[in-house]
C-alpha positions in Angstrom: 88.7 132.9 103.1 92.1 134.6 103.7 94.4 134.8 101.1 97.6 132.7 101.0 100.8 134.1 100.6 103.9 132.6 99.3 107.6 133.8 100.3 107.6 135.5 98.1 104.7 137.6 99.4 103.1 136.7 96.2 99.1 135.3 96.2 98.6 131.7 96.1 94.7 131.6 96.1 94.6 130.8 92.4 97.0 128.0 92.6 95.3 126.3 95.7 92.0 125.8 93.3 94.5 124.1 90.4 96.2 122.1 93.3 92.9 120.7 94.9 91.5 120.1 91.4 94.8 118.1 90.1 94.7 116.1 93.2 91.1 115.5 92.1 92.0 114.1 89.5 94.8 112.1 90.7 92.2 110.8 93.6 90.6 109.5 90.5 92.9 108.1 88.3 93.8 105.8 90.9 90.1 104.4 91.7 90.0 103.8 88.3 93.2 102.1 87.9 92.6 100.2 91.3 89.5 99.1 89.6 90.9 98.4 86.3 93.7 96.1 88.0 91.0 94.4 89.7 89.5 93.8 86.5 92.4 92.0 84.6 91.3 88.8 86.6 88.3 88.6 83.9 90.3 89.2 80.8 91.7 86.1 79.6 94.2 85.6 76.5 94.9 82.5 74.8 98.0 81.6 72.8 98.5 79.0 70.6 101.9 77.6 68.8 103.3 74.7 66.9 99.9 74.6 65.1 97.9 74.2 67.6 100.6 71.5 69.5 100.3 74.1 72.8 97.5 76.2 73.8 97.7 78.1 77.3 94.7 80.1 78.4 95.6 82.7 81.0 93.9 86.0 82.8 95.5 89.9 82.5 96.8 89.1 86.0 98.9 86.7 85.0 97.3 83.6 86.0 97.3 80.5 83.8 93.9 79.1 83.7 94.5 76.1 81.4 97.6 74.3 79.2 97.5 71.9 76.7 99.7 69.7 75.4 99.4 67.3 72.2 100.2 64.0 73.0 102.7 63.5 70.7 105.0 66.4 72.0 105.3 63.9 75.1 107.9 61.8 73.0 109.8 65.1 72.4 110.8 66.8 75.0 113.2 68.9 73.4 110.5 70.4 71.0 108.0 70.5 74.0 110.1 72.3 76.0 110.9 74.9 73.1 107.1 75.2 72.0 106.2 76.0 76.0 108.8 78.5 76.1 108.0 80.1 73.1 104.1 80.1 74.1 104.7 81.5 77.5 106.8 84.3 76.3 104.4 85.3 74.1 101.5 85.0 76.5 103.8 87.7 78.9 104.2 89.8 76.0 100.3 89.7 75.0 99.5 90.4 78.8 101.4 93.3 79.1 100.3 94.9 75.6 96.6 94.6 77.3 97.7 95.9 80.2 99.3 98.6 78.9 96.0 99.7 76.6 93.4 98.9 79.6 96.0 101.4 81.8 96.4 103.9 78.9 92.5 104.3 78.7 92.0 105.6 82.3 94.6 107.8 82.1 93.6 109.4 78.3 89.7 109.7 79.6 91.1 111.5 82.4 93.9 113.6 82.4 94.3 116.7 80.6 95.4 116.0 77.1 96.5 112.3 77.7 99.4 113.4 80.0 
């Protein structure tokens, strides 16, 4: 194989083997990330507030499976309305937390000191 010559007129031949192998790597990291997206449609996380007045149930790809309600919030729609908003957002925030640590996994087994 010829050697490859910058500008410069420096050699490049060692570089070439860190490029291919880094985009390696990078070929990789996104399988598994492809694959680990595709798997947040098993994960489900459940919330509960209001002592247990509403419960939603919902997948790492952010699709609610199931919501209750207690009956009695029905006569209150105030405090339902503040006890769903208070659930969802913390549903979002739990979602992305383990989205954020299924992510951080590939890319710590795979990359050079967790880059």
């Amino acid at each position: 194989m010829k050697k490859l010559k910058s500008f410069g007129g420096k050699n490049l031949g060692g570089r070439t083997k860190q490029l291919n192998q880094l985009q390696k790597i990078q070929e990789e990291v996104q399988e598994r990330m492809k694959k680990v997206e595709e798997s947040f449609s098993q994960i489900e996380l459940e919330v509960t507030v209001g002592g247990g007045a509403v419960k939603i149930i919902a997948t790492a790809d952010r699709k609610i499976k199931e919501l209750n309600i207690d009956d009695d919030l029905y006569e209150d729609k105030d405090m339902m309305k503040d006890l769903l908003i208070a659930a969802v957002n913390e549903l979002m925030e739990k979602i992305e937390q383990k989205r954020e640590e299924e992510l951080a996994k590939v890319t710590q087994e795979l990359l050079p000191f967790g880059m």
